[in-house]
C-alpha positions as CSV (number, residue, x, y, z in Angstrom):
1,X,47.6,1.4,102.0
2,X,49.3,-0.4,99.6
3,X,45.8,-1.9,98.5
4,X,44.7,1.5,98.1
5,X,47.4,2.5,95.8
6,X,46.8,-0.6,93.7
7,X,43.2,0.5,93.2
8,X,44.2,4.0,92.4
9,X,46.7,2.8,90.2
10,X,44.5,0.0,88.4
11,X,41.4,2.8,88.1
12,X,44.0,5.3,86.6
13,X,45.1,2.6,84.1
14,X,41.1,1.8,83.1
15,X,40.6,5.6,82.8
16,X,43.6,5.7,80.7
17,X,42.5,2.7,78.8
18,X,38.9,3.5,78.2
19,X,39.3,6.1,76.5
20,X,41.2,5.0,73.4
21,X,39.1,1.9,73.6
22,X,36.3,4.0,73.1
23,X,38.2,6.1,70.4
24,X,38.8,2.6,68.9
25,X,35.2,1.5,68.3
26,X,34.3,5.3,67.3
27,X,36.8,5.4,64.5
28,X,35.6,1.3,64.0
29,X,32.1,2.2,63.4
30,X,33.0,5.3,61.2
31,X,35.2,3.0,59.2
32,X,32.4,0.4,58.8
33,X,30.0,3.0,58.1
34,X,32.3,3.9,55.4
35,X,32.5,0.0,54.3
36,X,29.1,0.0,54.3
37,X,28.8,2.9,51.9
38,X,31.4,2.2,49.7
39,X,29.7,-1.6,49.5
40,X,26.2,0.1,48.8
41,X,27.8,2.4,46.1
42,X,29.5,-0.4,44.2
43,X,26.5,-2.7,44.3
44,X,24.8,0.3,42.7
45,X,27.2,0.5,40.5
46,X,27.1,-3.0,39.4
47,X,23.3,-3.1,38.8
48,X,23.5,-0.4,36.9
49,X,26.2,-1.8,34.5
50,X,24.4,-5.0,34.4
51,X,21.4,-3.4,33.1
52,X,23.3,-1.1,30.6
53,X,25.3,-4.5,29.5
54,X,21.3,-6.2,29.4
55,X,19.7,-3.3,27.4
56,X,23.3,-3.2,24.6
57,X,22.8,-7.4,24.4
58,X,19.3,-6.3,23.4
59,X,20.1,-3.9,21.2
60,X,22.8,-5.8,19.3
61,X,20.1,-8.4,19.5
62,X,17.8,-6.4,17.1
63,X,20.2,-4.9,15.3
64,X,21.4,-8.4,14.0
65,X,17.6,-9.4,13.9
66,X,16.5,-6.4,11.3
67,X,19.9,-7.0,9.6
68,X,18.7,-10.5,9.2
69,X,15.7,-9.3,8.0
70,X,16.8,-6.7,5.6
71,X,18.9,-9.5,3.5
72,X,15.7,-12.0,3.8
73,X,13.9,-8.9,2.4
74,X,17.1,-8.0,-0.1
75,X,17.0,-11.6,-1.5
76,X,13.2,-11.6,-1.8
77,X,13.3,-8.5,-4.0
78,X,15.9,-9.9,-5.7
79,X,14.2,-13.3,-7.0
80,X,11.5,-11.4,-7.7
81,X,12.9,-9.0,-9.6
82,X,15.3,-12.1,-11.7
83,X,11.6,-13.9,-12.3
84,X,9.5,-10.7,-13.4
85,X,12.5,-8.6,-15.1
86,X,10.5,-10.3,-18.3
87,X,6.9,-9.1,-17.9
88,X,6.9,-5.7,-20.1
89,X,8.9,-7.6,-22.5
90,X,6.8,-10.9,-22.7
91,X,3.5,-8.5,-23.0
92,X,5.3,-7.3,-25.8
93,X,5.4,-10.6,-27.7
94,X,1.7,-11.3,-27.0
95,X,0.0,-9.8,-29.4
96,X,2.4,-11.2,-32.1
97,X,1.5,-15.0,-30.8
98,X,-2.1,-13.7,-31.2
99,X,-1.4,-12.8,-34.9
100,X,0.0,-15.9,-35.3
101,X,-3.1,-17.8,-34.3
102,X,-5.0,-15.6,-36.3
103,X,-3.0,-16.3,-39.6
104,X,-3.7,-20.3,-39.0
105,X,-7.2,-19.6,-38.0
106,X,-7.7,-17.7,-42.0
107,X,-5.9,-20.1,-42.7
108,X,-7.0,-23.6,-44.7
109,X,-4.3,-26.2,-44.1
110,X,-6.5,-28.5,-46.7
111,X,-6.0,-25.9,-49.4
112,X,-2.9,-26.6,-51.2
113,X,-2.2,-23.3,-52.0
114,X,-1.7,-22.0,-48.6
115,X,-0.6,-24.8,-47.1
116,X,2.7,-24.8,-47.1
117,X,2.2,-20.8,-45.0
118,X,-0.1,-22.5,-42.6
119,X,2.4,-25.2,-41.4
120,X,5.1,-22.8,-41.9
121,X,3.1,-20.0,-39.7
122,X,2.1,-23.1,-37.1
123,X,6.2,-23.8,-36.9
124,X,6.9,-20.7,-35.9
125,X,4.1,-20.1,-33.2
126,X,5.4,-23.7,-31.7
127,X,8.9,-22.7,-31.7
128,X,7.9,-19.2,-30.6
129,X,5.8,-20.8,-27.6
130,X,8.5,-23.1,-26.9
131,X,11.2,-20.5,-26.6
132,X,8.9,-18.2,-24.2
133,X,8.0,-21.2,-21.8
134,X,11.8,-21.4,-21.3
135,X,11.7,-18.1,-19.7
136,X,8.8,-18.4,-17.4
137,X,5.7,-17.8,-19.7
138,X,3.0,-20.3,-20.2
139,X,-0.3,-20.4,-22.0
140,X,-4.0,-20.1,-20.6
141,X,-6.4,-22.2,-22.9
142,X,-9.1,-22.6,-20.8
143,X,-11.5,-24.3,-23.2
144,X,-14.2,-26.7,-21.1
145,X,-13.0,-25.5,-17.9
146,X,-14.5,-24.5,-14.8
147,X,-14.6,-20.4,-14.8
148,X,-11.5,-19.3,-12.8
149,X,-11.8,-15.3,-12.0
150,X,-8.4,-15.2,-11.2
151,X,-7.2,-16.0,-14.9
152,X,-10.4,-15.7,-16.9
153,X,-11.9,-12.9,-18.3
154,X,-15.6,-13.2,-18.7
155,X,-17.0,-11.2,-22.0
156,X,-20.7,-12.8,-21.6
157,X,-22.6,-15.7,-20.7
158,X,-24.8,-18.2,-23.0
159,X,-27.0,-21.4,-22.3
160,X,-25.3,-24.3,-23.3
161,X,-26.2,-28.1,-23.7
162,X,-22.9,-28.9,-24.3
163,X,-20.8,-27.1,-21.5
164,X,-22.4,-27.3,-17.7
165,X,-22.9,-24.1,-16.0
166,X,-20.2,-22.0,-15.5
167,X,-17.5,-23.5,-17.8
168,X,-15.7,-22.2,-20.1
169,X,-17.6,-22.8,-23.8
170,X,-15.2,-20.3,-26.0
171,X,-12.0,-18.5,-26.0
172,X,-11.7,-15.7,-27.5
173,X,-8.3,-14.8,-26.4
174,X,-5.5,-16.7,-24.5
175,X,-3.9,-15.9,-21.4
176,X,-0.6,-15.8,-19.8
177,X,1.3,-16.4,-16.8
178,X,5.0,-15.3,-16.6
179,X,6.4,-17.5,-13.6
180,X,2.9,-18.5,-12.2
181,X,1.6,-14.5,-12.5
182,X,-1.2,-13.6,-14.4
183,X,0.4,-11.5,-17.4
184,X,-3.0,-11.4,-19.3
185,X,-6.2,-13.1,-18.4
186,X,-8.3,-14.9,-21.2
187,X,-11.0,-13.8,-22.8
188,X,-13.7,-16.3,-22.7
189,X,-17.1,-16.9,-23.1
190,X,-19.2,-18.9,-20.0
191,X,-21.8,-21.3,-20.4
192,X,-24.9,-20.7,-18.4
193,X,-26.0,-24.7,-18.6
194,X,-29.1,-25.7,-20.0
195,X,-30.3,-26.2,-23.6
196,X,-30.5,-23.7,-26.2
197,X,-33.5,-20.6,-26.1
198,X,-36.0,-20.8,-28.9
199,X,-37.1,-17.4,-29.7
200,X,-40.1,-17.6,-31.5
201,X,-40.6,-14.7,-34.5
């Protein structure tokens, strides 16, 4: 008997027992379940900051890049502007180193009567030309040079035996550059090669 009341009494204690055991792993499980949520959720969490912290780096990242780009720009327009501030200006003076040329052109410097203008006049346009170059602006004197379209300004074309084919056999007006840039092409005449025609009457 007394090894029946042991059994009774040991299965009474595994009934009492199993129970919260069971409880135990329920509330276990719900609890991990939870874990596992809470784990999921933060991981979400964290991807999604890492790609909002991935697309602001980018963003700052082209923000310093166009910022960049806007002074590169700023100090382009800049130069420019500082090299070619002079252009209306130095088209200005043109003509009046073209009336210069033309005054020693009339001009005899044999003749003692006007000679003393004609070196006076030739003074002033090396001075003037010399003042101008300071400030960017050169002369185009293309005279027994190769035709360039870029700073010549073809007014005809004649055979020549002097001047090969396309070269330059008269100027009839200088050019300019101001800083490299065409201010004013020069007018000039272009040799076709070849001798003279002979037009018979």
């Amino acid at each position: 008997m007394s090894n029946e009341s042991n059994n009774t009494s040991q299965d009474q204690v595994e009934e009492a027992v199993t129970p919260e055991i069971v409880v135990d792993e329920a509330s276990l499980m719900d609890e991990l379940t939870q874990a596992n949520f809470r784990i999921e959720e933060l991981e979400q969490l964290l991807a999604e900051s890492e790609t909002a912290l991935a697309e602001r780096k980018d963003v700052e990242m082209r923000a310093a890049a166009e910022t960049q780009n806007i002074r590169t720009r700023a100090a382009k327009d800049v130069e420019q502007a500082r090299k070619f501030a002079l252009e209306k200006f130095a088209n200005e003076l043109l003509p009046v180193i073209d009336n210069m040329e033309r005054a020693l052109q009339g001009t005899n410097p044999e003749d003692e009567a006007t000679k003393a203008i004609y070196e006076g006049v030739e003074l002033t346009m090396k001075g003037f030309l010399t003042s101008v170059a300071k400030f960017g602006v050169t002369q185009v004197d293309p005279l027994g040079q190769a035709f360039n379209p870029e700073h010549h300004q073809a007014i005809g074309m004649q055979p020549s035996a002097e001047y090969p084919a396309n070269t330059v056999m008269m100027v009839m007006q200088k050019g300019y550059l101001l800083n490299d840039r065409l201010l004013r092409p020069a007018m000039v005449m272009v040799s076709q090669g070849g001798g003279s025609v002979d037009i018979e009457a």
